[in-house]
N, C-alpha and C positions, 0 to 999 in steps of 0.2 A: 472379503473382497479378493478376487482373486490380483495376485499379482501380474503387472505387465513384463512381460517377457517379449523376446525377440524384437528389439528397438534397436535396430540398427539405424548408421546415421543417414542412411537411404531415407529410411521408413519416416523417420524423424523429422527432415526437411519436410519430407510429402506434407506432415500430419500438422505442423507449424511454422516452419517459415515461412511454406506457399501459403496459408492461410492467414499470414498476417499480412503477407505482400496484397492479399487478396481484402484484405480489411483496408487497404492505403496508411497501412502504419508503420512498413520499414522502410529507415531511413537508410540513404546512401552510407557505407561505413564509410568514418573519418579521417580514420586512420588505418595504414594496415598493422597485418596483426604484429606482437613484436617479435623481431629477429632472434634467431636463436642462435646468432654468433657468440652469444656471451653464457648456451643455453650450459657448456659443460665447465663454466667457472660459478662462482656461486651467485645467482641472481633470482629476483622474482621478483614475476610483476604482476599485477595489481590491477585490475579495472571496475570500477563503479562509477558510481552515479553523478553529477554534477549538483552538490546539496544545495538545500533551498535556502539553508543559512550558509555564506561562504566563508564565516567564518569557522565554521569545521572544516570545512575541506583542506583550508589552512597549519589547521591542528594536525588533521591527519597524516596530511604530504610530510610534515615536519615529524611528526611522530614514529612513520612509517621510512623516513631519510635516516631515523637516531637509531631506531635498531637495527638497521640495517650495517650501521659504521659501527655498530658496539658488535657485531656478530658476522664483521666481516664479507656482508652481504649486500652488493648492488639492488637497488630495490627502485620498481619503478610501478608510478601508480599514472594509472589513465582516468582521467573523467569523462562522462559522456553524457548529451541531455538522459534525460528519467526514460523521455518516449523511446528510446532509442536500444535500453535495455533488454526487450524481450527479441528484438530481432540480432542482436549481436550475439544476445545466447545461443539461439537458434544457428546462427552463421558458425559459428568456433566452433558447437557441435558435429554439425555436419562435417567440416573441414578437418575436426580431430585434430585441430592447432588455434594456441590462441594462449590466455593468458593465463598463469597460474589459480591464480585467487579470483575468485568472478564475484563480486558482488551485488544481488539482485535487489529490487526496488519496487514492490507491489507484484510487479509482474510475477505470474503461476513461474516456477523452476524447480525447485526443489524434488518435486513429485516428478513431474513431463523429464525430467534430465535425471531421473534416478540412475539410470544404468550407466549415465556417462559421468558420477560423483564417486569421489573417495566417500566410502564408511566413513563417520566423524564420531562413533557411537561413544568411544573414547574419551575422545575430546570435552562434550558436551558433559556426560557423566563426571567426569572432572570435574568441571568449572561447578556443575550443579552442586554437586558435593562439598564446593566449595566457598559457593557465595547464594545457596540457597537453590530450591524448590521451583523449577521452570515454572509460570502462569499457564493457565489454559491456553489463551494466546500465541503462547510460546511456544507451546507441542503441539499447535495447529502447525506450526509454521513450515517445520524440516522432519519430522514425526512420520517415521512408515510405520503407520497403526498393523499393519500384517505381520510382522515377522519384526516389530520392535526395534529398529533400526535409525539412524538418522544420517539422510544424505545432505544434511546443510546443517550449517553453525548458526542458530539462530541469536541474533546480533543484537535486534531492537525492533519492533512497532511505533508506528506514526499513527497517534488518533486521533481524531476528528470531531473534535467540538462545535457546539455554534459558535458562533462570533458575528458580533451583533452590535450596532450603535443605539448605546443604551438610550442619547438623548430622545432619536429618534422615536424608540421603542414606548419610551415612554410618554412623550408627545401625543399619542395616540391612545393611552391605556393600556397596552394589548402586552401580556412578557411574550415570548417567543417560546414558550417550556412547551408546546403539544405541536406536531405534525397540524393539528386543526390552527394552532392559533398562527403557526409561521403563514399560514393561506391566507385565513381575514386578515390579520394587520398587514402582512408582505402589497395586499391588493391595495388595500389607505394607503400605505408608504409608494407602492408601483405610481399614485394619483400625483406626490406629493414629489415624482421624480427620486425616489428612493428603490428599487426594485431589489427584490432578492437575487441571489446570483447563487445559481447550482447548476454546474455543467451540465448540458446532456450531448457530449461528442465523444471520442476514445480515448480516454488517459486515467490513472488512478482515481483522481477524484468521485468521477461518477460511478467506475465502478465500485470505486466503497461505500458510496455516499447513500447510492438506488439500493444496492444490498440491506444498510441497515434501517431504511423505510422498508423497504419488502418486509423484512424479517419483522419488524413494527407492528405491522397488519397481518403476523401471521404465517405468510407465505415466506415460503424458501424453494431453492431448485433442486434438492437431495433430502431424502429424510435422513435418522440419525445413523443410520447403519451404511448410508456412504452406496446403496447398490439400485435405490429406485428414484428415476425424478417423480416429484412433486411439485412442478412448478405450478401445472391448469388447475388449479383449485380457485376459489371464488375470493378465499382469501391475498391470493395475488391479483386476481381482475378489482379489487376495491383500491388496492395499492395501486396499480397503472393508471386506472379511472383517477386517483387522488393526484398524482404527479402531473396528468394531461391537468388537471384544473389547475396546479399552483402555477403550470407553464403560463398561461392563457391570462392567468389573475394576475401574477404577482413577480410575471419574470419575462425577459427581453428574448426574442431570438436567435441575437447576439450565443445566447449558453449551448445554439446546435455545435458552435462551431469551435470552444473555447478549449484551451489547454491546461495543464494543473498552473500554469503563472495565473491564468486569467481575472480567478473570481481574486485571487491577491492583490491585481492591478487594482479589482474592482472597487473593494473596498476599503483602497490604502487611497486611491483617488477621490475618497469622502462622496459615491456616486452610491455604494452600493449601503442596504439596511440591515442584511446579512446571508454571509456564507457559512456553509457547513465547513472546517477546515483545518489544519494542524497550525500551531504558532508561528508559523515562518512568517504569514501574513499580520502579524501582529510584531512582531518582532522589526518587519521592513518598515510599516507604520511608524515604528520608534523611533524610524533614521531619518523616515521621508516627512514625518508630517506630526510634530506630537499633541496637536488640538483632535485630530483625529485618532491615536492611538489613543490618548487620552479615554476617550468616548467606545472606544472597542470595548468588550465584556467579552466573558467567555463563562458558559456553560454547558452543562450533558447536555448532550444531543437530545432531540426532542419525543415528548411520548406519544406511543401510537396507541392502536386501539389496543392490541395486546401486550405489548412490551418495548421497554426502555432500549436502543441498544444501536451501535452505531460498527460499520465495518472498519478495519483499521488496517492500514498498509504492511506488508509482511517486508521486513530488510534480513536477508542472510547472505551465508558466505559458503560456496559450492567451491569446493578444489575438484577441477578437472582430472581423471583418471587419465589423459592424457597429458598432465603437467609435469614439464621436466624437474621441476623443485618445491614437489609434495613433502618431501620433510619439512624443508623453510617454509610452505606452506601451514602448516600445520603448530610450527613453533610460533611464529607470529601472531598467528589467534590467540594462542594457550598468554602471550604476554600483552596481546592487544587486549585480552579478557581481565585480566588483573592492573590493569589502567582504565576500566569500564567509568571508573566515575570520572577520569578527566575527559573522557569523549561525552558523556552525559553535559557536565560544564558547557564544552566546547561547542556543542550544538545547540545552546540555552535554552534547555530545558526540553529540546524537540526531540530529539532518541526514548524513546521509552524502553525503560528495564524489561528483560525477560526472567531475571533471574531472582529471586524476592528478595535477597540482600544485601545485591549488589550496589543499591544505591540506596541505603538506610534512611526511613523517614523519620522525622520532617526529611523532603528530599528540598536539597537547596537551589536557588532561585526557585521552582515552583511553591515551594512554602512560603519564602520571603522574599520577595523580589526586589530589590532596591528601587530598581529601574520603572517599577510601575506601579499607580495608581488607584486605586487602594493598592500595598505590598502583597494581600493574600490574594489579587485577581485572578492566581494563575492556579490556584491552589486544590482546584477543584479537579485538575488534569492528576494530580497524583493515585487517585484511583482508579483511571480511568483502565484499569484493564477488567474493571467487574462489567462496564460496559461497551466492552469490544472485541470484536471477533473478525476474524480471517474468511475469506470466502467460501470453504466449505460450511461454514455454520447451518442447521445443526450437527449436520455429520462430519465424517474427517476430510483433510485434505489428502489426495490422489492427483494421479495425473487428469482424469476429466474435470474436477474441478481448477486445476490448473489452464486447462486449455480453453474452459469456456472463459475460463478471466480475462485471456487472453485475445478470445474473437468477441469481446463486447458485447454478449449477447441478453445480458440484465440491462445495459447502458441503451442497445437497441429496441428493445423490447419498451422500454418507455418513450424513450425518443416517438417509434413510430404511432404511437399513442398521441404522444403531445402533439403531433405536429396533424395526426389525420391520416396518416397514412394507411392506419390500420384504427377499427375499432378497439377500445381496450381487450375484449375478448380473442380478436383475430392478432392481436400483439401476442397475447400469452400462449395462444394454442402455437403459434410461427415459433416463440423461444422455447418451447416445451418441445417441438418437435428437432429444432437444434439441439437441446442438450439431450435428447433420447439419445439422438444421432452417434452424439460422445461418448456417448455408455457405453450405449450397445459396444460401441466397435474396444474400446478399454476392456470393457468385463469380458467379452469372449473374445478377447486376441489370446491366439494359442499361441 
């Protein structure tokens, strides 16, 4: 794969922030970026995501306040919605100002913002060495497969089980365990005012969710060598043809337009029979409603014609090559990593390890969960990294698959399927002729 070179923050802007402003996905920034009056005394600051359990973010701000008074360092951390992630990257890039530590959240970076990340190769070989053997997941994530490098701290994966109201489910006969059976029972439960809930608009969810049905049936948009698309094969037109039916069967139109809260709402509001999705929404269900959480389940995602396997949200941590406090950058991970299991706790149980022993099994609350019903509900999620993968699956992650992540073009590609817009064949040849689009211009940028 050839490497991308000459990424200036000109080029950069052109090739992604106009193209997200052009998808209607950046938001207004909320804040500006931080001041660098304080930039030549010791500070650093911090920006991620606004977590879907808050009570991490709680942990973290505290966490990240304690080492900072232990090491003499003003320390300041931003949250921002998840949507909001890929165009502030995008912004601080171009501007060559913004915040130390960037924390990314599904959104492609890693690869797309290589030339503007400190090396971390360091870093990461550390901590491996130390608490075990990165997952495949895990070298999907910050991993320059060309020259062996890593421009991100890979942090943690978010995976995406079903979840499912078991009374329902079984009311009907039907488990949820195959792509085929979420369609018939999803269409009896749609009759019975129960409808399935899987996005199909721009945010994380659909795009991991449509990835690991694609990948189910077969199809993928890169083979494994990361340099030819494969999306127009027949094996992806049975995949979109299956999605446009589950739309029509088994699911509201409501999910054009939905955001990662939404199928959470959905089915914490005892509306929904089930979503594809990570435990936040089971977790909220604990606080909001517990005859409903009650009745939650959670299992593997479901199977397709050829394989089990479900996409999972990539979380890492890029230091800016423009950050004025790259050391404090860089010390803070190395102690944010050896406090891995109390942020494991602190998100309950929704961080997933990248590291194989940094969180020793039985891993706690997922083995035994006090809080829920049967205690081993959750216990199925502990291996979930043999079924989850990152969006270039089966090839590696680069900047084009970082960019298609980003213009929605797996998310679109069924959307315009389900709704008619396009036959499922004229859906896949439009998304196959998008992601050539990405190649080409990646592979032969000189």
């Amino acid at each position: 794969m050839n490497t991308p070179s000459r990424v200036t923050r000109r080029r950069l802007l052109k090739d992604t922030g106009l193209a997200l402003l052009a998808a209607g996905s950046a938001p207004v920034l909320s804040t500006p970026f931080i001041s660098r009056a304080m930039a030549d005394t010791k500070t650093l600051s911090i920006v991620q995501w606004s977590h879907f359990v808050p009570a991490y973010d709680k942990w973290f701000d505290n966490f990240a306040r304690d080492w900072g008074t232990k090491n003499h360092i003003e320390v300041t951390v931003d949250h921002i919605p998840v949507a909001d992630v890929a165009a502030r990257a995008a912004a601080e890039a171009s501007a060559g100002s913004g915040h130390d530590l960037f924390g990314w959240n599904g959104a492609g970076g890693a690869h797309l913002y290589r030339k503007f990340l400190v090396d971390v190769t360091d870093l990461v070989e550390s901590v491996e060495k130390k608490y075990g053997k990165i997952t495949v997941i895990g070298r999907q994530i910050g991993y320059n497969q060309d020259d062996k490098t890593w421009s991100a701290f890979p942090d943690y994966y978010i995976n995406f089980p079903v979840m499912y109201r078991k009374s329902l489910w079984d009311g009907i006969g039907v488990v949820p365990d195959t792509w085929d059976n979420v369609r018939i029972g999803g269409a009896k439960l749609k009759q019975k005012g129960n409808p399935v809930g899987i996005s199909l608009g721009h945010s994380n969810d659909p795009n991991t969710t449509w990835r690991g049905l694609l990948w189910s049936y077969g199809g993928a948009f890169q083979d494994e060598s990361g340099k030819h698309v494969v999306l127009d094969s027949k094996e992806t037109v049975e995949a979109v043809k299956f999605v446009a039916a589950l739309y029509k069967e088994a699911m509201t139109e409501d999910v054009l337009s939905w955001s990662d809260a939404s199928n959470n709402q959905y089915i914490d509001s005892g509306v929904s029979s089930l979503i594809i999705n990570p435990i936040s929404a089971y977790r909220t269900a604990q606080q909001l409603n517990k005859k409903v959480a009650d009745d939650i389940f959670v299992m593997k995602p479901p199977k397709g014609p050829v394989r089990q396997i479900m996409g999972g949200a990539a979380e890492f941590y890029g230091i800016w090559k423009f950050a004025k406090n790259k050391e404090a950058a860089l010390e803070f991970l190395k102690y944010y990593a050896d406090n891995w299991v109390d942020a494991f706790k602190a998100s309950s149980g929704y961080n997933n390890p990248i590291f194989a022993n940094i969180v020793p099994k039985p891993m706690p609350l997922l083995s035994d969960d006090p809080t829920s019903t049967p205690h081993d509900k959750l216990s199925v999620l502990q291996t979930s990294d043999e079924w989850s993968a990152v969006p270039g699956y089966p090839g590696p992650a680069w900047p084009a698959t970082d960019e298609i992540y980003n213009n929605f073009i797996v998310c679109d590609m069924m959307a315009k399927a389900a709704t008619g817009a396009m036959t499922a064949e004229q859906a896949v040849k439009w998304a196959a002729q998008q992601c050539e689009g990405i190649f080409d211009k990646w592979l032969h940028r000189a």
